[in-house]
C-alpha angles and dihedrals in degrees: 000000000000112000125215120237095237101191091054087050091061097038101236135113124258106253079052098143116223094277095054091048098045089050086045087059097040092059100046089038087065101039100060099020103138097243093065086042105049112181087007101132093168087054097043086060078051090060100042093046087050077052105051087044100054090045084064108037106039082055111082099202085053091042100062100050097054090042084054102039097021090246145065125229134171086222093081122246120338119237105066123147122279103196129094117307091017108149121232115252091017116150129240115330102258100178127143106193091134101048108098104235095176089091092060105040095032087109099064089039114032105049090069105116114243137020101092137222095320093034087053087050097042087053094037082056097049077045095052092039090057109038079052096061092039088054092046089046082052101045089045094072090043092058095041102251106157127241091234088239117139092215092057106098126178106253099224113197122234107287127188107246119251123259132248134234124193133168117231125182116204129182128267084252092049097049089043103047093020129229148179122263129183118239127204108219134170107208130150120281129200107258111256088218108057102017095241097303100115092227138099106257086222089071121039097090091066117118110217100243084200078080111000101234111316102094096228128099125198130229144186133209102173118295088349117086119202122202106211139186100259109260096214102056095020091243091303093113094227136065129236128199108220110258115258094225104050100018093240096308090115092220134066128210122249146179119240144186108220120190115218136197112224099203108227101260105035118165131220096265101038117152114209131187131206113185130229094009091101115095120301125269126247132252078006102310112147128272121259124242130260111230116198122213102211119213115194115202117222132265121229097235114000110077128187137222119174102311092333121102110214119195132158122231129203119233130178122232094257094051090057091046105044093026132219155156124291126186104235128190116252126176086273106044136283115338123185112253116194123224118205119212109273107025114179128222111268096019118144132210131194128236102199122226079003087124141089111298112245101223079190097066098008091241131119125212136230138269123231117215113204113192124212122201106230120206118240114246105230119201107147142053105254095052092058093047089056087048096055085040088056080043099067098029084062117020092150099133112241083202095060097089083056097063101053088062100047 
């Protein structure tokens, strides 16, 4: 299966530490999640893939495997053996059943009295059979291959939780005045048994008796002598049996009710935190954030644009002539506009601190008035003779300015 190129999907280089990463996923996160993109089928993939990207980057066991083989996979680390006896999930084949270790170890073989040529190769190859298989034992730990015993658990270390992002459309009035609204979330939760700990509390006061306590095993290969991480307790000393409840995650997913402050003036596009509300951390780290995408649904007549508040308002012919003063709707209610004489179609007036409040600066902004000239409906006598009145009193051609440009 094709593998993305996970680093190109995010944007970022590859020697791009965890905060440049995480800001990398934030930006494109918002800019295809499928609430902003409603219908967008090409930009939903986007987001999946930016998804799929971050899980495994921002994870540093994840993280270095696909930096190693070029992929991740929940299968463990490619390259195990594939003979008989070869475990599932085991890490690269590091035998060395073809290297000569009678050199080496010639010293504490060949040096026995008796058994001739053939006895002194037949003993060279047992040697070479064993300190093979002790080597391979050895480089086996190093390269994470696993002992195959249930009570050896990986040891993670302590590990901030993810955040959380969540779409959330709100109405024109609630994004102008501001509110609170509840939100529904499933996020991880530290398990209530083990405390997040990931182990059974019956159990954690249990010495390994592999290396009684100490953590540390040792090995020989011949005349060399390797101090390794025990392979039973991962170099904690002590066993743990995995927690019923969690299965040794150490967290449980849940479903919340989060309530959530919506500022007055926010905008289609905010990005709001609220902290401590992503999934829990792990071994008592602390939990990640929830970061809500807000979505504003439009108005029928009030538009926005930045702080200012836009609307178009309908005038007669008389009221633009002769000029007067019209009550127009604003965010907080009717406000007087004044006319002058001779408004022309399309014309636009300022009201001024009409707009949204900035609770960053403390300033609102305006509203613009645009004014569009409406046609009177004529449906008796009197009113077209008034309009070929007007007629002959003014046959300039409105036209005419165009001609000269033609």
């Amino acid at each position: 299966m094709a593998q993305l190129d996970y680093y190109h999907t995010l944007g970022v280089a590859k020697e791009a530490d965890a905060e440049e990463i995480r800001k990398a996923y934030r930006k494109l996160a918002r800019k295809h999640h499928p609430d902003l993109n409603p219908g967008d089928k090409a930009a939903e993939d986007r987001f999946k893939n930016v998804q799929e990207a971050y899980d495994v980057l921002s994870d540093p066991k994840k993280k270095q495997m696909y930096d190693q083989y070029g992929f991740y996979s929940e299968n463990g680390m490619p390259g195990g053996a594939q003979g008989p006896g070869a475990g599932a999930g085991q890490g690269p084949n590091m035998g060395f059943g073809g290297f000569d270790f009678s050199d080496v170890f010639s010293r504490a073989g060949s040096g026995a009295p008796g058994g001739g040529a053939a006895g002194t190769r037949a003993r060279r190859a047992r040697q070479q059979g064993e300190e093979s298989a002790n080597f391979q034992d050895i480089f086996s730990q190093w390269f994470g291959r696993g002992s195959g015993n249930p009570a050896a658990e990986a040891q993670v270390a302590p590990e901030k939780g993810s955040d959380l992002e969540y779409g959330l459309a709100i109405d024109f009035w609630q994004a102008i005045k501001g509110t609170q609204v509840k939100l529904n979330i499933t996020r991880q939760e530290v398990c209530g048994t083990c405390n997040g700990t990931g182990a059974a509390k019956s159990a954690t006061n249990v010495v390994c008796p592999e290396c009684n306590g100490s953590g540390n095993v040792t090995q020989a290969a011949g005349a060399m002598r390797f101090s390794l991480t025990c392979p039973r307790c991962n170099g904690t000393g002590r066993l743990r049996n995995t927690c019923p409840t969690c299965n040794g995650d150490g967290r449980l997913p849940i479903n919340e009710t989060v309530e959530v402050r919506i500022p007055p003036g926010a905008q289609q596009g905010s990005r709001l935190r609220v902290a401590g509300k992503g999934n829990a951390g792990t071994q008592g780290a602390p939990s990640g954030d929830l970061y809500i995408t807000l979505r504003v649904e439009p108005h029928p007549f009030f538009r926005r644009d930045g702080d200012d508040i836009e609307i178009t308002v309908p005038v007669r012919i008389d009221e633009a002539g002769l000029g007067t003063k019209i009550e127009v709707p604003t965010i907080d209610g009717r406000a007087l506009l004044k006319i002058p004489q001779g408004t022309k179609n399309g014309q636009k007036f300022r009201l001024r601190e009409k707009g949204v409040m900035n609770t960053r600066t403390n300033q609102r902004g305006d509203q613009i008035v645009e004014v569009q000239m409406e046609a009177p409906v004529v449906q008796d006598e009197r009113t077209k003779e008034l309009l070929r009145e007007y007629a002959t009193l003014h046959p300039e051609d409105p036209r005419e300015p165009m001609w000269s440009k033609v």
